[in-house]
N, C-alpha and C positions, 0 to 999 in steps of 0.2 A: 544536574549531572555534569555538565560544562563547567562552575564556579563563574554562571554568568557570561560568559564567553559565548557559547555556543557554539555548534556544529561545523565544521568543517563543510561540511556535505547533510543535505538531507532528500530522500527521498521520497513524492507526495506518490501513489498508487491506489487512492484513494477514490479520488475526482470529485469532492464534494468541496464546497465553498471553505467550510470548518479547516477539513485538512489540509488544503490549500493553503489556509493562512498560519495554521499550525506549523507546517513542514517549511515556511518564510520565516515567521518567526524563530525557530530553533537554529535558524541558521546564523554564523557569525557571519556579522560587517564583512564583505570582499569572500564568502563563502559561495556553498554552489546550489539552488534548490532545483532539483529535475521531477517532472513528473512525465507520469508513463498511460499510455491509454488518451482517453478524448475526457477532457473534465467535462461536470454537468451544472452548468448555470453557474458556472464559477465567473465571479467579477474582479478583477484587478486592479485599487486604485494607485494610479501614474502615478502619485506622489507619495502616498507611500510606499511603494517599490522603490522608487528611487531615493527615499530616504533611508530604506533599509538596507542599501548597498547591497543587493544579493545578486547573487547573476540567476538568471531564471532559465532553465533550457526544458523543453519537453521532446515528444514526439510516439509516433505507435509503436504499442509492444505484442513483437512479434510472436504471441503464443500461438497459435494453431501450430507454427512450425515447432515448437519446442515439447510441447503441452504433453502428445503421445508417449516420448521417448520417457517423459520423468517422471508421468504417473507410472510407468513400467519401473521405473527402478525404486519408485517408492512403495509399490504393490510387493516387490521382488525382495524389499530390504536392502536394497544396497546405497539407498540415500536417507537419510533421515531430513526430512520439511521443518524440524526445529519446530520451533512456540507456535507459526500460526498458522498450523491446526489444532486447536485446543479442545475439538468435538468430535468424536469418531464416534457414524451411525449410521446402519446398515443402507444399502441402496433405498428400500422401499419407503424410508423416512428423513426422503428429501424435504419435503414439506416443512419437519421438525427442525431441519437444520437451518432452512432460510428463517425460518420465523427466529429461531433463536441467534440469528447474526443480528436479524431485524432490531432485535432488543435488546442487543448487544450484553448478552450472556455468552456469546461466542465468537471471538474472529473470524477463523474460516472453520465449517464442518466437512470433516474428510468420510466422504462414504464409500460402503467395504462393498461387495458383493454377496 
């Protein structure tokens, strides 16, 4: 999608090892890789980061403060969440939803009431 180049910027929100190295890779030489949240068992090796020139920044993502207001305007219609929710399924088939992010038949599943 870059012609090899790569990303400017990429964003890991993930926290898994994978997308860790994913969201480093796609990034171009002197680009910027941020991740959000506390990674889980993600390992870092020192030289290859540093051979891949990327700048690495993280730090917590403030959702509880933001979380209420935007599920309101996405309930209400007045934002659209784009591509990643790709599963919309009633509240009481929560169960459904994790299993099928689990298995990655789904990004995130948005559930209605």
């Amino acid at each position: 999608m870059t012609g090899g180049i790569g990303a400017d910027s990429a964003l890991e929100c993930v926290g898994t090892q994978e997308s860790m190295q994913q969201a480093i890779r796609c990034t171009r030489k002197g680009g910027f890789t941020s991740y959000v949240g506390v990674p889980h068992g993600v390992e870092l090796n020192g030289e290859q980061l540093f051979y891949a020139h990327v700048h690495l920044h993280g730090g917590p993502a403030p959702v509880r403060r933001y979380l209420p207001k935007l599920i309101d305007l996405v309930v209400e219609g007045k934002i659209n969440p784009g591509k990643v929710f790709d599963l919309t399924l009633p509240l009481d088939q929560v169960a459904e939803g994790y299993k099928a992010m689990d298995e990655r038949r789904a990004i995130k599943a948005l559930l209605r009431p």
